[in-house]
FIMIDO-926604 format. One record per residue (C-alpha): y, x, z. Coordinates in pm, 1 decimal, always signed. Example, Ala and Ser with C-alpha at 12.3 -4.5 7.8 and 13.67 -1.06 7.14 Angstrom:
<sites>
[[-450.0,+1230.0,+780.0]]
[[-106.0,+1367.0,+714.0]]
</sites>
This chain:
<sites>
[[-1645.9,+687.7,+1476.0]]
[[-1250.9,+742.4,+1529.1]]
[[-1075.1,+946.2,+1745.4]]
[[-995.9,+772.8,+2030.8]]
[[-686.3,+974.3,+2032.8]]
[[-537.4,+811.6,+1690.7]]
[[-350.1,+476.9,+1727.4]]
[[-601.4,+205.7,+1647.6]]
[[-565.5,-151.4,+1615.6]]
[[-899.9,-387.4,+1680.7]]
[[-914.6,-725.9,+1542.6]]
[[-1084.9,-1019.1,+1826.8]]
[[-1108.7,-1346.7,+1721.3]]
[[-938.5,-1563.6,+1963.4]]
[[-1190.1,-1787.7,+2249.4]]
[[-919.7,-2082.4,+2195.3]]
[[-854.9,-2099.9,+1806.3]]
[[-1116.9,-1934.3,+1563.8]]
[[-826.6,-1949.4,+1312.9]]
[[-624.8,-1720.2,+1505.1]]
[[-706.2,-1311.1,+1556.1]]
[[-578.3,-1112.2,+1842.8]]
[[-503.1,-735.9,+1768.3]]
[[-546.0,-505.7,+2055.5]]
[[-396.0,-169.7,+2031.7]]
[[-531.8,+168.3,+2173.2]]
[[-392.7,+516.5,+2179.5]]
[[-536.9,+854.2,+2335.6]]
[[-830.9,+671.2,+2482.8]]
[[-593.6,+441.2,+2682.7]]
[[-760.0,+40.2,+2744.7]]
[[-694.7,-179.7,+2460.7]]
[[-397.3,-358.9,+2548.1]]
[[-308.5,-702.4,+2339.7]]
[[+3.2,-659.3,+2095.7]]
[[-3.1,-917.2,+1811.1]]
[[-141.5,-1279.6,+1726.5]]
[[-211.3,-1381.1,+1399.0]]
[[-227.1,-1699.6,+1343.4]]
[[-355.4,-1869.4,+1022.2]]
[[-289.8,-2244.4,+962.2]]
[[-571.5,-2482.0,+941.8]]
[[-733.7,-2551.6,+559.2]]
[[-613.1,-2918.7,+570.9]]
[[-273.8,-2801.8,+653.7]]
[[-265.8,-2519.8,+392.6]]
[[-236.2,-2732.6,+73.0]]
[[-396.6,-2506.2,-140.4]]
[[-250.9,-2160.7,-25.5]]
[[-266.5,-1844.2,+189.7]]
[[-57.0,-1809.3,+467.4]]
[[-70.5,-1615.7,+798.5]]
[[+205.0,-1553.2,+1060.2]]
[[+221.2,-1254.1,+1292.6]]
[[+365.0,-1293.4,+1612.2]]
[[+383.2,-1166.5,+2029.6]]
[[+78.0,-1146.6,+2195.1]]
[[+233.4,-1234.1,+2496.3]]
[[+534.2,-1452.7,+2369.0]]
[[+357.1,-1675.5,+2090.3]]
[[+750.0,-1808.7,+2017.8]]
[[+845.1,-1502.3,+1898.2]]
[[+716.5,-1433.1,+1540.3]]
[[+742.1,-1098.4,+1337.6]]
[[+639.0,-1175.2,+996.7]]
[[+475.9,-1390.4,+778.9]]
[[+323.8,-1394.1,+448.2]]
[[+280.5,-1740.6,+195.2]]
[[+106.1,-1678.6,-105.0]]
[[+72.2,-1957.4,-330.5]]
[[-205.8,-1925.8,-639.0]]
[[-182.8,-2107.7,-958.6]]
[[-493.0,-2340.6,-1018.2]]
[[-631.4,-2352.6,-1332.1]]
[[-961.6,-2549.3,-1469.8]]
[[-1185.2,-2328.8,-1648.0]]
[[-1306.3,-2401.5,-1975.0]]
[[-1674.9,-2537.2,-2063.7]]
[[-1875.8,-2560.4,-2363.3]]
[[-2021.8,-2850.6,-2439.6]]
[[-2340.7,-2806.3,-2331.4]]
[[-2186.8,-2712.7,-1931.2]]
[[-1998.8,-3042.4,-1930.4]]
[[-2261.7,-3218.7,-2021.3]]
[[-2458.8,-3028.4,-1747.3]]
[[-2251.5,-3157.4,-1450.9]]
[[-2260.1,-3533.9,-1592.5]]
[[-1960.1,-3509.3,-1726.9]]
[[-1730.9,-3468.8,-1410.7]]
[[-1494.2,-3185.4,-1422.9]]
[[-1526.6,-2823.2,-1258.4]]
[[-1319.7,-2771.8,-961.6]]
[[-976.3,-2601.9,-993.4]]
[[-998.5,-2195.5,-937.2]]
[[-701.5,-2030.0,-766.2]]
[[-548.4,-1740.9,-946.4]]
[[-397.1,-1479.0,-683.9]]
[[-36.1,-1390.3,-831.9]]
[[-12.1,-984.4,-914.1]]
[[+265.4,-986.9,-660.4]]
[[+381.8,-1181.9,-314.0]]
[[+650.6,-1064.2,-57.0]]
[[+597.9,-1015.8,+308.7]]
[[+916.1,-1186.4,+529.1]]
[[+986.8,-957.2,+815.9]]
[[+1237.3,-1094.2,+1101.9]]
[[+1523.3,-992.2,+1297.5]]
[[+1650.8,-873.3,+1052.8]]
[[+1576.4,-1030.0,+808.7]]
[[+1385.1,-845.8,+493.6]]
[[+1133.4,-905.4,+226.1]]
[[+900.7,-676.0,+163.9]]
[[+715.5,-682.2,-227.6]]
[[+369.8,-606.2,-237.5]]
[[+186.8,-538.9,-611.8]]
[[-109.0,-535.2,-750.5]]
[[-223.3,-258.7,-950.4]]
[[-559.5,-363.2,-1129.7]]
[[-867.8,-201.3,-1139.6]]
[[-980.5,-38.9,-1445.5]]
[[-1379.2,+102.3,-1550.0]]
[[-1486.6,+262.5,-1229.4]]
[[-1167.3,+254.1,-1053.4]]
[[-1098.2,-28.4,-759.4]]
[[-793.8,-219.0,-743.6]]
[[-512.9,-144.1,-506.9]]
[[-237.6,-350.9,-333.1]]
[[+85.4,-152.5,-299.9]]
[[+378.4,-226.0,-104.2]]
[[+693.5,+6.3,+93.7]]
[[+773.7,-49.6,+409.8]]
[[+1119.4,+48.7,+597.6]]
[[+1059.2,+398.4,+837.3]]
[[+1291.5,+182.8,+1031.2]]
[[+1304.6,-151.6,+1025.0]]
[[+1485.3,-303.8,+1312.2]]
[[+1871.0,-131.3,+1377.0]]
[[+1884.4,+94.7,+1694.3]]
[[+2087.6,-31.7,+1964.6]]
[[+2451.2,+91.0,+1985.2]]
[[+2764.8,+21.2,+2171.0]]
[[+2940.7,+31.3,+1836.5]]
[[+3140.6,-281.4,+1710.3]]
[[+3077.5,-144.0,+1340.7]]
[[+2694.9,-113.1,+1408.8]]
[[+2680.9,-449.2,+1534.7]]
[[+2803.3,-627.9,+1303.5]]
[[+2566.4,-814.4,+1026.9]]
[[+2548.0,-558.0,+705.1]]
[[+2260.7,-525.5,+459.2]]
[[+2185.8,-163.7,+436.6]]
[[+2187.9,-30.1,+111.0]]
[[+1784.9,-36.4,+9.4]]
[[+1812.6,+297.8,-174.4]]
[[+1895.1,+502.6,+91.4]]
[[+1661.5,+355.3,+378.1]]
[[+1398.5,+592.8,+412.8]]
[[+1039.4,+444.5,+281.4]]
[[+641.5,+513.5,+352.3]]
[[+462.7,+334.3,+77.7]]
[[+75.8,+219.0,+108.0]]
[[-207.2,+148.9,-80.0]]
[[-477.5,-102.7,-20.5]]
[[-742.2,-49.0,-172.2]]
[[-1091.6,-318.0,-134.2]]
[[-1409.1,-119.6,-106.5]]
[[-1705.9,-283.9,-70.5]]
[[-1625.1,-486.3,+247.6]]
[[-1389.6,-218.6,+423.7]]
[[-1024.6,-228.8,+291.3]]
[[-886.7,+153.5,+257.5]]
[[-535.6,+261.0,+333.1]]
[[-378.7,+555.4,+202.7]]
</sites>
C-alpha cells in the first residue's frame, strides 16, 4: 500500500470513451481530484502506430504532450514446411518498436528523447529519457524574459528516469 501522503496519480478509464484514461491526482490523503486526459486515437484511425495525447482534465482543448511512435513492419521468415502450413497465404506483418521515440511537450515547445536500453541474461529492459526540472518559463515582467529564446539544453537542470517492465507493473527509478 502507498503512503497516502506521497503524490500519487490513479489511472480511471473514462464512462464516455474506453480509449481515453482519466488520471486523478492525490496528495497527503487529500480526495482525488481529476488533472489529465489521455486520450488514445481509435485503431482504425491509427494506421499502424502508437500514439497518445495528454491533455486538461477540465479544458480537453488544451493539450500538454503527445507521443507518435511509428514501428517498422516486417514479415517474418518461414520454412517451407510453415508456408505450406497456412495454405500458402502469408504471415501477418509484425511491428518492430524503434530503440528510440521523442515525447513533444507544448508551450514551449520541446522534444524530449526517450531510449531503449535492452535487456541482457537476467536483467529487464529499461526505457530512459530526461526531463527539464523546469519546463515551462516563470512569469516575469521582463521584456528580455519574454521574448522567444531556446535555452541552452546544457545548462537546464535535468532528472533522468528509468522505466523499467516487470512482470505487469512498470518500475520507475
Amino acid at each position: 500500500m502507498l503512503d497516502e501522503n506521497l503524490p500519487t496519480y490513479r489511472f480511471k478509464t473514462s464512462s464516455e470513451n474506453p480509449l481515453n484514461n482519466i488520471l486523478y491526482f492525490t496528495h497527503n490523503g487529500s480526495d482525488p481530484t481529476p488533472e489529465y486526459l489521455i486520450k488514445r486515437p481509435a485503431p482504425s484511425e491509427a494506421n499502424g502506430q502508437y500514439a497518445l495525447g495528454i491533455f486538461d482534465s477540465q479544458n480537453t482543448s488544451v493539450i500538454y504532450a503527445e507521443v507518435d511512435v511509428k514501428p517498422d513492419w516486417v514479415a517474418p521468415t518461414l520454412s517451407a514446411a510453415e508456408i505450406r502450413a497456412q495454405n500458402g497465404n502469408p504471415p501477418p506483418k509484425t511491428p518492430i518498436i524503434p530503440d528510440n521515440f521523442a515525447v513533444s511537450l507544448y508551450n514551449p515547445d520541446q522534444a524530449i528523447p526517450v531510449k531503449q536500453q535492452p535487456g541482457s541474461w537476467g536483467k529487464t529492459g529499461a526505457w530512459e529519457f530526461e526531463l527539464p526540472e523546469r519546463s515551462f518559463k516563470l512569469p516575469s515582467a521582463s521584456q528580455i524574459d519574454q521574448e522567444d529564446r531556446p535555452s541552452l539544453a546544457e545548462l537546464v537542470p535535468k532528472d533522468e528516469m528509468w522505466v523499467e517492465k516487470r512482470a505487469r507493473n512498470p518500475i520507475l527509478r
